[in-house]
C-alpha positions in Angstrom: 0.0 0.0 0.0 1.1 3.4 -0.7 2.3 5.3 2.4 -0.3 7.3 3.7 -3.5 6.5 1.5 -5.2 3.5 4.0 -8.4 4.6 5.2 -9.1 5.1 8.8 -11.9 5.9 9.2 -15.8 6.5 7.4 -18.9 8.2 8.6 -22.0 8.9 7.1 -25.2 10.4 8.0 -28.4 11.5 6.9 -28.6 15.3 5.4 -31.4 17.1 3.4 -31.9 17.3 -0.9 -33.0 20.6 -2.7 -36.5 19.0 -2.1 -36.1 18.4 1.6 -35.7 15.0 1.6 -33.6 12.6 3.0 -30.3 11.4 1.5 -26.8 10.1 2.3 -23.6 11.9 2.7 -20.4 10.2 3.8 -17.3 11.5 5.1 -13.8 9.2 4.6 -10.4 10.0 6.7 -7.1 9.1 5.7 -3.5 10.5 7.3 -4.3 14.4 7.0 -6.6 13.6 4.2 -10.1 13.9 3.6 -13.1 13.3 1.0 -17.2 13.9 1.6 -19.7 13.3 -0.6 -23.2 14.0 -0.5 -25.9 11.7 -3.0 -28.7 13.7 -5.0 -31.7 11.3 -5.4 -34.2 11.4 -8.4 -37.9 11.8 -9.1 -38.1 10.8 -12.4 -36.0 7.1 -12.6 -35.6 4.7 -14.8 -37.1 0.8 -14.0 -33.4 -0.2 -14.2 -31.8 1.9 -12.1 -30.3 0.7 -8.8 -32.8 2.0 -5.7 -31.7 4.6 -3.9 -31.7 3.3 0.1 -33.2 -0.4 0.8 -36.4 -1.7 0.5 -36.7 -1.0 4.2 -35.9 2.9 4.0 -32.5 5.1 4.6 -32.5 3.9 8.2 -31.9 0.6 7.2 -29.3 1.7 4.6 -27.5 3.0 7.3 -27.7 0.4 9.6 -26.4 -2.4 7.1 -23.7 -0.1 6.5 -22.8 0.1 9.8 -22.9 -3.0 10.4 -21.9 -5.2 7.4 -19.7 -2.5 5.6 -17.8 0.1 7.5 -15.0 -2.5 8.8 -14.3 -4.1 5.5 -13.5 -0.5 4.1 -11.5 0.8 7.0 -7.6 -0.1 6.3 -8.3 -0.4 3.0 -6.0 1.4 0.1 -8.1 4.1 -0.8 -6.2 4.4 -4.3 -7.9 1.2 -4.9 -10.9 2.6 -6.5 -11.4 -0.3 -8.2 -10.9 -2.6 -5.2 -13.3 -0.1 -3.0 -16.3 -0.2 -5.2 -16.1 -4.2 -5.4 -16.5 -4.5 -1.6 -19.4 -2.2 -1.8 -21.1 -4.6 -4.3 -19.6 -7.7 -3.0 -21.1 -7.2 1.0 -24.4 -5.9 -0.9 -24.6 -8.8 -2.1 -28.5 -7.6 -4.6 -28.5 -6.5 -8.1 -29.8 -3.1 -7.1 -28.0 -2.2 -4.0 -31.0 -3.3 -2.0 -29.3 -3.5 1.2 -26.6 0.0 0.8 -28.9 1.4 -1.7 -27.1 3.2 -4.9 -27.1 6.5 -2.7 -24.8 5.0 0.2 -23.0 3.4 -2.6 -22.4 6.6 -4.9 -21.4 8.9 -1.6 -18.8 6.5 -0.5 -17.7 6.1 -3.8 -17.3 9.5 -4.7 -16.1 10.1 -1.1 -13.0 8.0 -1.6 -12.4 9.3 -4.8 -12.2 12.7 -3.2 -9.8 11.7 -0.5 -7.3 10.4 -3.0 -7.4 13.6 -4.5 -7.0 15.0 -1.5 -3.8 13.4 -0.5 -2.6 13.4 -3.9 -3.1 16.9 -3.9 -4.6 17.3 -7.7 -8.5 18.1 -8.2 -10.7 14.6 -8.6 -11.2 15.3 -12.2 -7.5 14.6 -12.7 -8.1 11.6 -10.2 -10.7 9.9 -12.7 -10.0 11.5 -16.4 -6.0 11.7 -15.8 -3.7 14.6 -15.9 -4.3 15.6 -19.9 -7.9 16.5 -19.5 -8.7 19.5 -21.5 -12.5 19.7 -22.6 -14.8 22.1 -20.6 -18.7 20.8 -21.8 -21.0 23.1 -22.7 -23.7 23.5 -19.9 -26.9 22.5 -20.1 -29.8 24.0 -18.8 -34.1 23.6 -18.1 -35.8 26.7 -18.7 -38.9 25.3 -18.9 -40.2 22.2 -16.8 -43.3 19.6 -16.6 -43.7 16.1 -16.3 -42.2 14.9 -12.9 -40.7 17.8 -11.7 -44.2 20.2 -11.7 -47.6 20.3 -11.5 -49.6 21.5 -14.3 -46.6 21.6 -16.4 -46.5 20.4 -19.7 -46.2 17.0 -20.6 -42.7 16.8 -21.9 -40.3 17.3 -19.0 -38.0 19.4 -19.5 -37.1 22.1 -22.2 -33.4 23.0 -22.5 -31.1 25.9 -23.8 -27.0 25.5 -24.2 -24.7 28.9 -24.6 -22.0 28.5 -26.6 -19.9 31.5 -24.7 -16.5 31.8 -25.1 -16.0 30.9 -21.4 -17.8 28.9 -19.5 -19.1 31.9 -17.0 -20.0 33.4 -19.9 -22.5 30.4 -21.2 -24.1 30.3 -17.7 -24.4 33.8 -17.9 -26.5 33.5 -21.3 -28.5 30.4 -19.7 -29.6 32.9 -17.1 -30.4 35.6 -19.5 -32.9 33.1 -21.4 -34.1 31.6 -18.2 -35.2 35.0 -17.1 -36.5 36.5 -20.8 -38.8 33.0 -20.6 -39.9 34.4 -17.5 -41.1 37.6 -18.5 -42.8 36.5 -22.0 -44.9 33.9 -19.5 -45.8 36.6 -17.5 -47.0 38.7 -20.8 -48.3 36.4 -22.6 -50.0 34.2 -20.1 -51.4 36.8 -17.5 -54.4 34.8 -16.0 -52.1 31.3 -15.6 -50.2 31.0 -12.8 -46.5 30.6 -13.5 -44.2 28.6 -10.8 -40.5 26.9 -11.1 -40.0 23.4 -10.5 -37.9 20.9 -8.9 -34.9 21.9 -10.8 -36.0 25.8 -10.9 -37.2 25.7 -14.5 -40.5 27.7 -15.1 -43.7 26.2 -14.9 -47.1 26.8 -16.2 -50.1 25.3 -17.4 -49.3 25.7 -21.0 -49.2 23.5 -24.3 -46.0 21.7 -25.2 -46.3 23.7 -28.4 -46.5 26.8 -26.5 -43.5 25.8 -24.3 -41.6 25.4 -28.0 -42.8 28.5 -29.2 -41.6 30.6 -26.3 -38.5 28.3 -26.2 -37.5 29.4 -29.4 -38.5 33.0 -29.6 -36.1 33.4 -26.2 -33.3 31.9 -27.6 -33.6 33.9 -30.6 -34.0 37.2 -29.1 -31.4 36.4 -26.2 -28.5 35.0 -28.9 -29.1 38.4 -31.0 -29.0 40.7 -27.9 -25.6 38.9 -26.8 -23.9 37.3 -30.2 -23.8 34.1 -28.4 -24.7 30.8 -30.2 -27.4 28.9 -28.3 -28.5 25.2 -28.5 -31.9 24.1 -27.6 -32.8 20.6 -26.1 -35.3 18.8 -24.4 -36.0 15.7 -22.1 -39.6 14.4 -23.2 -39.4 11.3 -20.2 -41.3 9.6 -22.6 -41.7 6.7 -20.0 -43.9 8.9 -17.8 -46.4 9.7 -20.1 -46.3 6.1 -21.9 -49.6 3.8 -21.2 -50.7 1.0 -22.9 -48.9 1.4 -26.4 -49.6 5.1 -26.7 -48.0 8.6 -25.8 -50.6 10.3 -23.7 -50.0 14.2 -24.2 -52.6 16.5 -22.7 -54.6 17.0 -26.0 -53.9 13.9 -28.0 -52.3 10.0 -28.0 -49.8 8.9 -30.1 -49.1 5.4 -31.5 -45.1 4.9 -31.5 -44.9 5.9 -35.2 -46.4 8.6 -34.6 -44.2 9.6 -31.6 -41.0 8.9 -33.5 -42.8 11.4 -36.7 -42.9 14.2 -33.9 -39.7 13.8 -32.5 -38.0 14.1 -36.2 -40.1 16.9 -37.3 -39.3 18.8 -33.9 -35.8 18.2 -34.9 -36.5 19.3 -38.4 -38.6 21.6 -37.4 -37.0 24.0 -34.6 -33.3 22.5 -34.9 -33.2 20.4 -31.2 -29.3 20.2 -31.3 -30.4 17.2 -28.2 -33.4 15.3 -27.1 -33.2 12.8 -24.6 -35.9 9.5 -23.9 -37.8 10.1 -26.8 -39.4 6.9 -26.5 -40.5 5.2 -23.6 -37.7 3.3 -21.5 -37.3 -0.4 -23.8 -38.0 1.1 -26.9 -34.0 0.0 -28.6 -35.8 -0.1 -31.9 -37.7 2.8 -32.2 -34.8 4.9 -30.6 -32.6 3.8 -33.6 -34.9 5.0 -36.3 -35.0 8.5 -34.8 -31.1 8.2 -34.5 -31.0 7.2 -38.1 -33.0 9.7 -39.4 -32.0 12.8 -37.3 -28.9 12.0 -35.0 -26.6 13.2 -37.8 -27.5 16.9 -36.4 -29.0 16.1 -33.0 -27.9 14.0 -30.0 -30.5 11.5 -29.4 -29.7 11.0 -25.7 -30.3 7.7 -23.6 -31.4 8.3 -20.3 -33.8 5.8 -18.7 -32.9 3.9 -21.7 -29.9 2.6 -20.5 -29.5 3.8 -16.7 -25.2 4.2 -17.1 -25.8 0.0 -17.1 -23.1 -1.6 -19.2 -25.4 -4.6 -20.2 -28.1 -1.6 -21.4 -25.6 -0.1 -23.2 -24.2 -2.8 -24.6 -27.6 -3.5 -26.7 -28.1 -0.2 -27.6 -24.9 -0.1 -29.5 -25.7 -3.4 -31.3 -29.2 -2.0 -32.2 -27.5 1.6 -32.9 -30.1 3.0 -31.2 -28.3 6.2 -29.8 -25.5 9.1 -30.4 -25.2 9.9 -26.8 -26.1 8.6 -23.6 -26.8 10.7 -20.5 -24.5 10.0 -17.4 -25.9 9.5 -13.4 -23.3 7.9 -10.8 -26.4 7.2 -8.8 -28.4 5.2 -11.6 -25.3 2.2 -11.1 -23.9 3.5 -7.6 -20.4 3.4 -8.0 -17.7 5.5 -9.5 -16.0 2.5 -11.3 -19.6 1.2 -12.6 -19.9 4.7 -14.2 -16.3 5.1 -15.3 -17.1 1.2 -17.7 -20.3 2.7 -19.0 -19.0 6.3 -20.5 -15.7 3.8 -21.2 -18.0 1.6 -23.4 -20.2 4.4 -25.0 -16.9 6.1 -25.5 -15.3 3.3 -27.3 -18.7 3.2 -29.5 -18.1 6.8 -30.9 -21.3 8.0 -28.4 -21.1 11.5 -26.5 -22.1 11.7 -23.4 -23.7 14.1 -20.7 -23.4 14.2 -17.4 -26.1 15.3 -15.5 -27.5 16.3 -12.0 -30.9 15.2 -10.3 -33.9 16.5 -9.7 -33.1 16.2 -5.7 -29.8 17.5 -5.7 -27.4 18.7 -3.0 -24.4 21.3 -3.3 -21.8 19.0 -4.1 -20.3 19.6 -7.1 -18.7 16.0 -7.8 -20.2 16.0 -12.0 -18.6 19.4 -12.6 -15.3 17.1 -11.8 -16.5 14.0 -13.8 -17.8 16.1 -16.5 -14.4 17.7 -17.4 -13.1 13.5 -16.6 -15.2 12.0 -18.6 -14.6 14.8 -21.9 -18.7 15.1 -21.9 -20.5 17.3 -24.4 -22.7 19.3 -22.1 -23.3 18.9 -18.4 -26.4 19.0 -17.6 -27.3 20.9 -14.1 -30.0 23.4 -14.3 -29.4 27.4 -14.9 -30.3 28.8 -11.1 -30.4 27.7 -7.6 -27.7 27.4 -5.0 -27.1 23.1 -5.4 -26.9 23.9 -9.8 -24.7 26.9 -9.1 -22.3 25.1 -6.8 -22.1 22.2 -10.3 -21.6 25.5 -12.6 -19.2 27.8 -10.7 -17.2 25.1 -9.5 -16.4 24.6 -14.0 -15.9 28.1 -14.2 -13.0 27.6 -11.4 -12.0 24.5 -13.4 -11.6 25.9 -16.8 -9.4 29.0 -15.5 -7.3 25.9 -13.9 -6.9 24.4 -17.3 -6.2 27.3 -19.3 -3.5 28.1 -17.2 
């Protein structure tokens, strides 16, 4: 073992998500070294995702780790990522992390991660991407927000804009100027509909998908002329949550899966979506390639609940070519290792990838780190709020540290 990187001692505890829930944070100690981590947790998830605390509840997370877990880590060689992650899933034991649940495993992960970096004295990106990591992605944020994460929202989830500044400070900065123009044009143009944010501080109203579009793109436009800065637009349609029985259940209409996968190219065509992500509901490998095939030349069709960062998931959709991109969540596999295989094997396939936060989110910043690691294309962390800022001005700090 190398002198001075055995771990003596872990703690974790129970703290509070942006939604005021429970999650996991975990604390580990080596000689005058130290790493925390702190879980987000999900509202909208994938079926094949790991769970986020036992079947039993965070309590019982806790109380397995205590007393199956913490001793096996302790005096172990904390540069042994690899080695530290297969005791988690070895003493687990369940294919989901039903006993740790994918939260403990992901903060203690991440957590030892952190206090390697710590000792080493280089910043965790270096830690996971190596010391020639160069790429700064472009950031990602919800203006406007439905599905899951409101009420009364529209149907598809989330409705995205990316700056393409020539800093990164400068691309949030532009985020923020669209997320606030959106906000004013509801106001105007929607005076007798009450207009909230979300769980991920997007705007919210009772409006039409094609009025969210509309008032998407106008934004965008207005904003990009007013600054001189390109700007991307995306969306997340979580086609899952409004899939039943065969159809795509919108507020005004069903569609058959052709039908969906007609819409999804003509929005594409249409208003020039440079990403969408879930498309199609969460098994649909088949229909996700024939949108890929026909638009993913000028889009990223993005795999979220699709594949759940899950190795075996990703594995068929590169057979079926059913995706250009695939969307990134430690949390969805639990470990840092599990994650580091999946981007590896999208990677390897030619796939981008985009790292992204949670709907319940905390103020660590740990995917601004793996976001510059893992060389993504955008990260994808909201525009405002104090746990997306922490993810967006911690790149800012990292990009000046790579330019130098």
């Amino acid at each position: 073992m190398v002198k001075g990187f055995e771990i003596r001692d872990v703690n974790v505890r129970k703290v509070l998500d942006s939604r005021g829930r429970y999650t996991i944070e975990a604390d580990i100690y080596l000689d005058g070294a130290f790493g925390r981590c702190s879980a987000p947790s999900g509202a909208s998830t994938g079926a094949t995702e790991v769970i986020a605390f036992s079947n039993k509840g965070i309590d019982s997370s806790i109380e397995f780790f205590n007393s199956s877990v913490k001793s096996s880590i302790i005096g172990r060689n904390s540069l042994d990522q690899r080695g530290f992650d297969r005791v988690l899933t070895e003493l687990d034991g369940t294919y989901n992390f039903g006993l740790l649940g994918g939260n403990m495993a992901t903060a203690l992960s991440i957590a030892n991660a952190k206090a390697s970096a710590c000792k080493l004295g280089i910043p965790l990106y270096s830690v996971v991407g190596g010391s020639f990591v160069n790429r700064i992605p472009w950031p990602l944020g919800n203006v406007i927000g439905g599905g899951k994460h409101s009420t009364n929202g529209t149907t598809i989830q989330e409705f995205h804009v990316a700056a393409h500044g020539d800093t990164f400070l400068k691309s949030i900065h532009v985020n923020s100027l669209v997320h606030r123009k959106i906000g004013e044009v509801l106001s105007a143009k929607f005076p007798n509909v009450s207009i909230g944010v979300g769980d991920e501080r997007a705007w919210t109203a009772s409006i039409s998908d094609e009025e969210a579009i509309d008032i998407l793109k106008d934004a965008t436009e207005q904003v990009s002329g007013e600054t001189g800065v390109k700007i991307d637009l995306g969306m997340d349609l979580a086609a899952t949550s409004f899939y039943e029985k065969g159809k795509y259940v919108y507020r005004n209409s069903k569609k058959s899966e052709d039908e969906q996968i007609d819409y999804v190219k003509s929005l594409v065509n249409d208003y020039g979506f440079a990403l969408v992500e879930d498309p199609l509901y969460e098994d649909a490998f088949e229909g996700f390639a024939e949108i890929t095939k026909a638009v993913g030349n000028r889009c990223l069709i993005v795999g979220d609940d699709l594949y759940t960062t899950n190795t075996k998931r990703i594995e068929r959709g590169i057979e079926e070519k059913s995706t250009n991109a695939i969307l990134i969540k430690v949390n969805q596999i639990g470990t840092l290792t599990s994650t580091y295989e999946a981007v590896d094997l999208a990677t390897r396939a030619g796939m981008e990838n985009v790292v992204s936060h949670r709907s319940g989110e905390t103020t660590d910043d740990f995917i601004a780190h793996l976001a510059v690691a893992f060389s993504s294309k955008y990260i994808k962390s909201g525009i405002i709020g104090g746990e997306r800022l922490s993810k967006l001005n911690e790149l800012v700090r990292i990009e000046e540290e790579i330019s130098r």
